[in-house]
C-alpha positions in Angstrom: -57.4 -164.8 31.2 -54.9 -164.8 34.0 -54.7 -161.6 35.5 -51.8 -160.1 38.3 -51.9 -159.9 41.5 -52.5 -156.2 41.5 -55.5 -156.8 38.9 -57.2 -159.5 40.9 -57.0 -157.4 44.3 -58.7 -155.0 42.1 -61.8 -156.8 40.6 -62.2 -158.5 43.7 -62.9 -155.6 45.5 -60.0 -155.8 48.3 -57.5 -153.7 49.6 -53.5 -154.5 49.8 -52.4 -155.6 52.8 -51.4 -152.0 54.9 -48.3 -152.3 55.1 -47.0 -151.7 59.1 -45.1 -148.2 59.8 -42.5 -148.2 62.4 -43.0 -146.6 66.0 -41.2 -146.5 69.2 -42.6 -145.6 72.7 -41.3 -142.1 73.8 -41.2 -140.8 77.2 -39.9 -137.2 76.4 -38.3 -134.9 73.9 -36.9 -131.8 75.1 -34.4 -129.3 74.1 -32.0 -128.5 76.8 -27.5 -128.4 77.7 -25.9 -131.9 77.1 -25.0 -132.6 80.3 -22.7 -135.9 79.7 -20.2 -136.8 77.7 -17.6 -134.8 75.8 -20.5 -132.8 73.9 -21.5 -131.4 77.7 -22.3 -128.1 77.4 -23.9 -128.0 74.1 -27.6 -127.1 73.5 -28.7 -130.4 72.3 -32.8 -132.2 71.3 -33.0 -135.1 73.9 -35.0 -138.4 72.5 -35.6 -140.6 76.1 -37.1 -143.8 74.5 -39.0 -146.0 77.0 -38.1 -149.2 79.0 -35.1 -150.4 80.1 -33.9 -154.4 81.1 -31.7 -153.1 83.6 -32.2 -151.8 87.0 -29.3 -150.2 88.6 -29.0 -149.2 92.0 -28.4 -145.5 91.2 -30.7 -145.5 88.4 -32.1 -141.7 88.0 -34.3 -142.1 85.3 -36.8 -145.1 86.7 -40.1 -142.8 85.0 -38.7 -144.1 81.6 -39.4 -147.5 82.8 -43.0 -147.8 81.7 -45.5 -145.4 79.9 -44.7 -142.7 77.5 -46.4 -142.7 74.2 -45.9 -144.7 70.4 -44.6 -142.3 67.8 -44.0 -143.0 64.7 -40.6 -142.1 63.0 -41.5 -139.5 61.1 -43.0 -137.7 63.8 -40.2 -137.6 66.3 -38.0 -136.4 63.3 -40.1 -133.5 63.0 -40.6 -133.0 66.0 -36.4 -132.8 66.8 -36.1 -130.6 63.7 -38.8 -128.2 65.2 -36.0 -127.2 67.9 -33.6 -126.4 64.9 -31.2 -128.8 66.5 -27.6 -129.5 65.4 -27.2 -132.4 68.1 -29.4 -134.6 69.2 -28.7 -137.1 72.1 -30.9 -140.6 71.8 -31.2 -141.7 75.7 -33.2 -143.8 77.8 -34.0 -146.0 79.7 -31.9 -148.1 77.2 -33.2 -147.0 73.4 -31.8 -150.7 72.0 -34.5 -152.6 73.7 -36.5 -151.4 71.0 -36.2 -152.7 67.8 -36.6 -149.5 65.6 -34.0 -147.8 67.4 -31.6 -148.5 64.8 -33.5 -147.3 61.8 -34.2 -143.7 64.2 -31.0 -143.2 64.4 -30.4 -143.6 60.5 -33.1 -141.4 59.7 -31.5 -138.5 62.3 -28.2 -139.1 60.5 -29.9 -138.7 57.3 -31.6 -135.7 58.6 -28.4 -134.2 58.4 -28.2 -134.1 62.3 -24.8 -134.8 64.4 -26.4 -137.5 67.1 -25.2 -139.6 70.1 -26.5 -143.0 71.6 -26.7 -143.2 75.3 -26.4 -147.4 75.9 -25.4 -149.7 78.3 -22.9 -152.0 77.8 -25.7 -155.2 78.2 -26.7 -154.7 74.6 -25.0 -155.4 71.0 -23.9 -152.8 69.6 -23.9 -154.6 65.9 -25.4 -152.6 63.2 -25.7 -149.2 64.0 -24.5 -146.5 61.8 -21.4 -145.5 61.6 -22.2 -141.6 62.0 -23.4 -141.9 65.5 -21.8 -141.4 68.4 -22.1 -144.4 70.8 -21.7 -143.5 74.4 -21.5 -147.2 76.3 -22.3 -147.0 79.9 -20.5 -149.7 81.3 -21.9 -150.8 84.6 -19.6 -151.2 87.5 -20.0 -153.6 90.9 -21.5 -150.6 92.3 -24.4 -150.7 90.0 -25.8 -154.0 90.7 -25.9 -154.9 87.1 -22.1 -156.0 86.6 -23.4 -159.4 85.1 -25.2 -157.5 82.6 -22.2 -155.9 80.5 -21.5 -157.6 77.1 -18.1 -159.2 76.8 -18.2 -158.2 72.5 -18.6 -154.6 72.5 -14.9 -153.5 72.0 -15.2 -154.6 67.9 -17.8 -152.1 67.1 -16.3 -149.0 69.2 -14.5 -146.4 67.1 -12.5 -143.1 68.4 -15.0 -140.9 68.0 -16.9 -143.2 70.2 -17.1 -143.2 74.1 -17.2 -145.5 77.2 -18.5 -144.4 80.5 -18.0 -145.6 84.1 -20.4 -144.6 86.7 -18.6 -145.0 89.9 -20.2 -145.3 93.4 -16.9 -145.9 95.6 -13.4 -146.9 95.6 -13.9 -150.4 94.8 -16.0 -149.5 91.5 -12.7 -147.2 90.8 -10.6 -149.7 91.5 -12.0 -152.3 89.3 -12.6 -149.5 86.1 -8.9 -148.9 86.1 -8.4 -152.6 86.1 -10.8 -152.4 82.9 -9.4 -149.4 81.6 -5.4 -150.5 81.8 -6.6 -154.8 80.8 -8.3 -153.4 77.4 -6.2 -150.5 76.6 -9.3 -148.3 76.3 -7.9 -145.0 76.1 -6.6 -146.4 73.2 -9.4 -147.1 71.3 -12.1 -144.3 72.4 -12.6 -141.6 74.8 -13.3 -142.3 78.5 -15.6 -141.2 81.2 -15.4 -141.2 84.6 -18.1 -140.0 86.6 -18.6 -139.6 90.5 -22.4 -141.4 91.0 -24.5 -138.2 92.4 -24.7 -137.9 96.0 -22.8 -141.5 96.6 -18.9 -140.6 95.7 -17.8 -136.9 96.3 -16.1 -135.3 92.7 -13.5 -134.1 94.4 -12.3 -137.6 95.8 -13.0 -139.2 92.4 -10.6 -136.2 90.8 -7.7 -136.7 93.5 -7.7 -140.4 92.4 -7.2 -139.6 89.0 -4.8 -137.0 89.4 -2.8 -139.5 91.8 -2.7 -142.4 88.8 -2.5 -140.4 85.8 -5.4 -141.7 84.2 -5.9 -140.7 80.5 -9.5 -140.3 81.2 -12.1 -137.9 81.7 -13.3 -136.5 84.6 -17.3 -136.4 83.9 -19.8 -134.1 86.0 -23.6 -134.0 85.6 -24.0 -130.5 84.6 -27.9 -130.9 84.0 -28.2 -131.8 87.4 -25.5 -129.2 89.0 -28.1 -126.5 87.0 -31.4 -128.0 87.4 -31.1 -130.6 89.8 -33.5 -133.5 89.4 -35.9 -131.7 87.5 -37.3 -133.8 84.2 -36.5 -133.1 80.7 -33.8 -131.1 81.4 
């Protein structure tokens, strides 16, 4: 008598294959003030995944590197919805070097949560859902990683997303307006300039911007003008 596959796992005394659940390796959630971006200043549930393939000069997260612990979907959901969070900011180290990335942010969408991607411009950008927020961190000469940024990211940015320059000195400003006038990126999303902490003083970075009528954003770290250096915060 031929039997199904179900049946003859059954009679034969073995179990199904398990099937695998999805993790990723966390180094910290916290709840703390957004300081980046144009949600700064909202109380927001951080996600910093771990490892990143870039390693810029100014980097201020390097502890995200390596360690941190494997969660599985599910639990970092629950544990973002413990903080009865309306936003929730998915950082780094750079959360698209791992795989399940994309399907976290889904499920926070899903979740009915209003959620932001903190990513370099060295990784695609393809296929992530259309309800988050992508913040693109496009690395300047200053950073040492110039090389790094993608030349196919402006396809899949929309207006609610954002592009960010870190900027050590005036040759990192000098070649971001270059970026900023060649791709028309006001245009297209919202714009972020920010001073690199303790390498280019705000006040020079503002003066710069007031003297060529940028249409951009001048970006402080607030977390770090209340806290400092202290982690998740």
């Amino acid at each position: 008598m031929n039997r199904t596959p179900a049946e003859a796992t059954a009679g034969d005394g073995l179990q199904p294959p398990a099937v695998a659940v999805p993790t990723l390796r966390i180094t910290e959630i916290f709840w703390s003030i957004q300081g980046e971006s144009e949600r700064a200043g909202l109380p927001t549930a951080f996600i910093r995944l771990t490892g990143c393939p870039l390693r810029c000069r100014y980097c201020d997260t390097s502890y995200a590197f390596s360690g941190g612990a494997l969660l599985t979907l599910d639990a970092i959901v629950a544990k973002v919805r413990a903080f009865a969070a309306h936003y929730v900011c998915v950082t780094g180290g750079e959360p698209l070097a791992q795989p399940h990335c994309r399907e976290l942010l889904r499920r926070l969408a899903d979740a009915g949560l209003d959620v932001s991607l903190e990513t370099s411009g060295a990784l695609d950008l393809a296929g992530i859902d259309p309800r988050i927020c992508k913040i693109v961190d496009i690395k300047t000469p200053g950073s040492g990683e110039v090389e790094r940024n993608r030349g196919d990211l402006l396809p899949h940015l929309r207006g609610t997303d954002q592009i960010k320059f870190v900027l050590c000195d005036r040759a990192d400003y000098d070649w971001a307006v270059a970026r900023l006038r060649e791709f028309d990126l006001a245009r297209r999303c919202g714009v972020l300039f920010s001073p690199c902490h303790g390498w280019l003083p705000a006040p020079d970075l503002a003066a710069w911007i007031l003297a060529d009528r940028l249409p951009v954003r001048l970006q402080l770290q607030l977390h770090k003008i209340l806290w400092g250096e202290a982690r998740g915060r």
